[in-house]
Every structure is written in C-alpha cells, then in structure tokens.
N, C-alpha and C positions, 0 to 999 in steps of 0.2 A: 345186681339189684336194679330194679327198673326207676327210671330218674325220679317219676312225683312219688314215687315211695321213700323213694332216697329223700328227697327232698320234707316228704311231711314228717318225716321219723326224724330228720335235722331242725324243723320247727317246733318238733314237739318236747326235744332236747332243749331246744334254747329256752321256751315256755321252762323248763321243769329249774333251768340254771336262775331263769327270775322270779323265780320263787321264794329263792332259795336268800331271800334277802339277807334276814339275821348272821347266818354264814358267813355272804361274802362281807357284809360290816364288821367281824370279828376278822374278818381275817385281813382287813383291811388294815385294822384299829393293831392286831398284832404285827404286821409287814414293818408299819412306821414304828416302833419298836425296837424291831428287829434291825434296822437301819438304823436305827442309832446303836445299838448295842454293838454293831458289826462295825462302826465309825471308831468304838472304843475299842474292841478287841484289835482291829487292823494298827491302832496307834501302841499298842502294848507290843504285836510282834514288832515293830520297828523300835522297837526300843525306847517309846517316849513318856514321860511324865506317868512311866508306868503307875503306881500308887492312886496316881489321880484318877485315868482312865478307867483303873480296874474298879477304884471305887463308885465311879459312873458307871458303869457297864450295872455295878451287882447293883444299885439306886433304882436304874431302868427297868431289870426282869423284876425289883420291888416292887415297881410298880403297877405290874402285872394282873394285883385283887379289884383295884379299880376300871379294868374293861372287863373282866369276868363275871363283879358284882351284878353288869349292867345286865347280863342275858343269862333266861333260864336254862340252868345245863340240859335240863328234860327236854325242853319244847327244841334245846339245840340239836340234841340225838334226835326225836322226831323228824326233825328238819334235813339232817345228814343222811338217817334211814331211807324218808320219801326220796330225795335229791337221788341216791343208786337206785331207787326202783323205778324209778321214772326217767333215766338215764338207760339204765339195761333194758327196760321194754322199748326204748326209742330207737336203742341204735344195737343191742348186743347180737342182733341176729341178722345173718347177711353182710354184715359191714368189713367192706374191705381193707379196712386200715382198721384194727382189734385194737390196736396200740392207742386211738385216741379216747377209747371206753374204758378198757382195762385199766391205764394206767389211774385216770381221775379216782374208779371204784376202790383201788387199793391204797391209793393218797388219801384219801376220804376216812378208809377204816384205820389206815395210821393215824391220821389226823385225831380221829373219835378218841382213839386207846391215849394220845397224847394229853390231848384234854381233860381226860377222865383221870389220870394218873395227878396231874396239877390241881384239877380241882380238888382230890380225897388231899395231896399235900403239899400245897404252896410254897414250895421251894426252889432254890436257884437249878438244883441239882433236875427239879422236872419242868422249871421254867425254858432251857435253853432249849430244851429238845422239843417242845412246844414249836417255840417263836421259827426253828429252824425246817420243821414239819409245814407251817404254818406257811412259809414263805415259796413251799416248794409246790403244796395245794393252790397256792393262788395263783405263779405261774401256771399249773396246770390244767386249772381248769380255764385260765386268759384262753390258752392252747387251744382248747377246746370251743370255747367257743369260737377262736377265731376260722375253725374247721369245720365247724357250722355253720357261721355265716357267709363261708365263699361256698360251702353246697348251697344255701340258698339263695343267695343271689346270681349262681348259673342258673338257677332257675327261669329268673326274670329274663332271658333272652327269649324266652320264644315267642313263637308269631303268634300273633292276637287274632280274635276274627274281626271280621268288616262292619259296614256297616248292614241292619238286615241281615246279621247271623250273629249265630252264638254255636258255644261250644261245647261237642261231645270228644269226652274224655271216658278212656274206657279199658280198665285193667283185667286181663284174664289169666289167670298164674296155669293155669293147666290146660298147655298148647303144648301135644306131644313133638310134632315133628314139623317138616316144611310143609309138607300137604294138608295138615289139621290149621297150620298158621294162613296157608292162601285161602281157606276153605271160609274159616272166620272174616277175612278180609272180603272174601267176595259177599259173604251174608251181610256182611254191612250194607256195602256196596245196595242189592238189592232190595233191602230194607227201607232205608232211604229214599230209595225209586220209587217204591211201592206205595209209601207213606206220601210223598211229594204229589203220585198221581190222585191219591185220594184227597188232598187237601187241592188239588187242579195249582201247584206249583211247577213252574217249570224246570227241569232237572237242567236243561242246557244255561238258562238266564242266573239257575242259583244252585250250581254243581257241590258235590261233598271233596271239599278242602282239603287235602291233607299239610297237618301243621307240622305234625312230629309221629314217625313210626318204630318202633324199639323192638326189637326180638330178645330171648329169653325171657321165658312166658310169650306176653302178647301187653304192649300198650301202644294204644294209638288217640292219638289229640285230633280231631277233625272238626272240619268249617259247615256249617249246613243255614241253608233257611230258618229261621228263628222258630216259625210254627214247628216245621218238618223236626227241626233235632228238639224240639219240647218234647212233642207228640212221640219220638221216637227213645230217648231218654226216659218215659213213661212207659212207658212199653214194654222197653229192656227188664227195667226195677220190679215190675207186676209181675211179667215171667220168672227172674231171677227169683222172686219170693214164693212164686207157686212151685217149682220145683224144691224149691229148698223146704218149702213146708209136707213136701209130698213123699221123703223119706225119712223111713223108722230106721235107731239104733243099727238095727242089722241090715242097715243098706237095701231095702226092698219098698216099695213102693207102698205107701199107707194111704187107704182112705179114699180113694179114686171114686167117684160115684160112674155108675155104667154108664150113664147118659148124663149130659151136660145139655143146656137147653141150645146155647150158643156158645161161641167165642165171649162175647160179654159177660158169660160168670166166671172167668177166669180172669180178663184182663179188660171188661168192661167197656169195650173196643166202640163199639157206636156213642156210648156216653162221651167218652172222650174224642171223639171226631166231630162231635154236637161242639162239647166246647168249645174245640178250635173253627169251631164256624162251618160247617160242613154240614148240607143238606144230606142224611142218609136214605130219605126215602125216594130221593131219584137215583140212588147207585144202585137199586135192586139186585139183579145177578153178580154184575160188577165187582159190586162190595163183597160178595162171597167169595170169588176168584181174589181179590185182592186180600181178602182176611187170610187165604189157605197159603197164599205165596209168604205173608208174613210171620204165619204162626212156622213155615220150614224156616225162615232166617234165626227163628228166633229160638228155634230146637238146634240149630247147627250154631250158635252164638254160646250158650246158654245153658242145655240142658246136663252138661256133664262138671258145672261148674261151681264148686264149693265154697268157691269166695271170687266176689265179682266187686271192683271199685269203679264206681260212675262219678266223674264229676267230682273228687276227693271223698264222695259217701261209699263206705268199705260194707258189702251184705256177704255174712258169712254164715253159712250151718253150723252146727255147733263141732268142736274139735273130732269128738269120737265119732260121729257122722262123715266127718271132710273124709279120713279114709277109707272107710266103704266105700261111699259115695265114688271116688277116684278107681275103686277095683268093681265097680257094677258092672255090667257090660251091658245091661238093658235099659236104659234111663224112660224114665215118660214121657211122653211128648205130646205137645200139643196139636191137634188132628182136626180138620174143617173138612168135614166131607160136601157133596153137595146139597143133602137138604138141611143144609144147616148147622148137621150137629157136632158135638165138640168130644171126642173120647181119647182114648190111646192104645197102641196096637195091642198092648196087654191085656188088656179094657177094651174092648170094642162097644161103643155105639147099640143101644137096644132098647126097645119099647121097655 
C-alpha cells in the first residue's frame, strides 16, 4: 500500500476512534473497577482477610448499575456498530499488519455480547466477564491507536516545497509494469514544461522537484512553480473527470460528440491560462502546438485510469465501471489537431 494512502486510511481510523467517545468513557469508567476488583481478588489468592476482600470484590461489580445507568445501551450499540465500520473501511483492505484491525473488531463484538448479557441481568455472574472484556478492549484499541499514530507521524518527514512552489501529489493505482511506470513519469515530466512554457516560466530557474517516488501502482509528491503545478493540478482533475464521465456500464465510450469546437470544451484550457495571467491572443499557433503536446501527456497520465488521487482529493468511476474500464483496450483520448479541433480516434473530427 502506497504511504499517503496508508497514512489517510490511519487518519481516518484515528478520526472514527474519537468518535467513539461514549465507549472509550465506559470503558474507562469499567477499567477502574476492574482494578479494584482485581486488588481484591489477588488479596484472596494470597490468602488474606479473605471474607473481607471477597466481600469488597462482590460490593465493587455491585456497583456496576451506577456507570451503566449513566449511557444509553442503544446509542452504545450504535456507537460500537459505527466504530467497526469505520475502522474496516479505513484499514481492512491492503493493511499489512490484519492483526491490528481484526483483533479490535472482534474485542468490540465480544465486548457488545458482554454488555448486553449484563444489561438484560445485572449480576456478579455477568458482571465479571464484563469488567474482564472491558479491560482487554481498552488495551486494545490503546494498541491500536498507538499503530496509528506512528503511521502518521512518518508521515510528517517528508520534504515540503520551497518557497514559490507548491505541491503536486498524484496517485495512480493502475501502472502495469516498468515501461507504463516511466512512460507516466516522463508525461509529467512534459506537462509541466509545456505548462511553464505557456505561462513564460522558466523550467531551468523553477525545475519539477522530486519529494517522494513509490512504485507499486504509481505515487509521486513533486515540487513545481506555484502557477505551473495550479494550472497543472487543474488540468489533470478536468481530464480525470472527462474520461470518467465518458464511459458506460459496459466499458465503451458514451456520448462523444463528432466535433468538439476546441480543447476548451473539455478542459476549458484558454479560460484557465486567462486566469493565471496569460495573454492567449499572442500565442496564436503556439498555443495549439502547445495545447496538442498537453492533451498526449495527459492521455498517457490519465486515460486508462479508474481512480486518480491528486493532492489527498480521490476521483473514482463508479465500482462496476473501474473493471471494464481496466479490461478496455481502446480508451478515448483527447486529440488537438491543427485547425483546432478536439475529437478522438474513435470519433474523428467532422463538419
């Protein structure tokens, strides 16, 4: 699993654990309890002032109705429900270490069954095995979050950008092999150049950074000029969503119109060059050589790809589309010929 994935599916664990207030109060509220019951029970096997102890010990799980009074059992199940469902989609898939998910979700459903069995009959006999459930949940979800918070604080090592840039951050799960992974790296590569030329930045004075590069899939953290990686982060997200808007259920291309006026109805390319400051009516030819270089990076980035994360933002096709989508072999692509117009090779271009 690739690290900011790792890392947000471990933030979004920790989010779902402080949630989960009511819980960890109960189980707080039963620990200290428990600690005393376990003070009298360990005085009993040594043999002491047995009588006394034992009658402390059964005093303590007595007292038991008075922290249960305090919380709704319902909103408590509620609360234990959401807490595994928001733990399993955060970490159940991909995670290397099964044991620090697994074990909480099944302490969790013992824990429910324990409580539930106390609540229907308040006695010592469902009291013990409560307190004793209770104290092993609490360790283990400590556990847990302490496995959380050292994935997300490797996080914080990495290199930040400078001053005068910002950062493009870009996850691609569906990179077959070494040649599709250089292929992606060089489209960056060129994107950025192309992009920097048209905003008249210089590639040499404000080059693309590399922060952090990870294989299996494809993530890469890069440093860039602040307009250039806006302008280019923009770009990416418009394409990512024209392709994904542009196939049906059965993985085949929907809706395509024959003719497209420009690159601008797609990805609205001069509007957003206008934004970031850029005269487009003196790039005249220019700017068409330069729109046709970017719309290939952005077909060789992009077009075969069913879930794209920019910048922690995740854009995904919908589930029963991602695998068609992955078995197509003809994707659409965005096409700049030279008078202009915008088609795909499926679609060609026509009055």
């Amino acid at each position: 699993m690739l690290q900011p994935t790792l890392t947000r599916r471990a933030e979004d664990a920790l989010q779902a654990l402080d949630r989960a207030s009511s819980l960890l109060s109960l189980l707080g509220a039963l620990d200290a309890v428990y600690t005393q019951v376990d003070t009298r029970l360990l005085a009993i096997a040594e043999g002491t002032s047995l009588q006394e102890n034992a009658n402390s010990a059964h005093s303590q799980m007595a007292s038991l109705p008075r922290i249960t009074k305090e919380i709704s059992a319902r909103n408590l199940f509620r609360e234990i429900e959401s807490l595994e469902l928001r733990l399993s989609s955060a970490l159940a898939e991909g995670l290397d270490e099964p044991k620090y998910i697994l074990e909480p979700i099944g302490t969790l459903d013992e824990f429910a069954d324990a409580y539930n069995n106390y609540v229907v009959h308040q006695a010592g006999v469902n009291a013990l095995p409560l307190l004793l459930v209770a104290r092993r949940l609490k360790q283990t979800l400590a556990n847990l979050r302490s496995f959380l918070t050292h994935i997300s604080a490797n996080a914080s090592g990495l290199s930040s950008a400078g001053e005068d840039e910002a950062v493009f951050s870009m996850i691609l799960l569906n990179v077959t092999d070494l040649q599709d992974f250089a292929k992606k790296l060089g489209a960056l590569s060129e994107l950025y150049a192309e992009i920097c030329y048209v905003l008249g930045v210089s590639v040499a004075s404000h080059p693309l950074r590399i922060g952090k590069i990870e294989s299996g899939s494809l993530w890469t953290r890069l440093f860039g000029d602040t307009r250039a990686v806006g302008l280019m982060l923009t770009l990416v997200e418009s394409s990512v969503r024209y392709f994904h808007r542009n196939y049906t259920t059965e993985g085949k291309i929907a809706a395509i119109p024959k003719r497209i006026e420009s690159l601008d109805a797609i990805l609205q390319f001069s509007s957003r060059l206008k934004e970031s400051g850029v005269d487009v009516t003196t790039l005249n030819e220019s700017l068409a050589k330069n729109a046709a270089s970017i719309a290939d990076s952005l077909n060789e980035l992009v077009s075969n790809q069913p879930v794209v994360e920019l910048n922690g933002q995740v854009l995904s096709v919908h589930a029963d589309i991602e695998k068609r989508l992955l078995q197509f072999v003809s994707t659409p692509k965005l096409t700049y010929d030279s008078a202009g117009a915008v088609g795909t090779p499926d679609t060609p271009s026509t009055e």
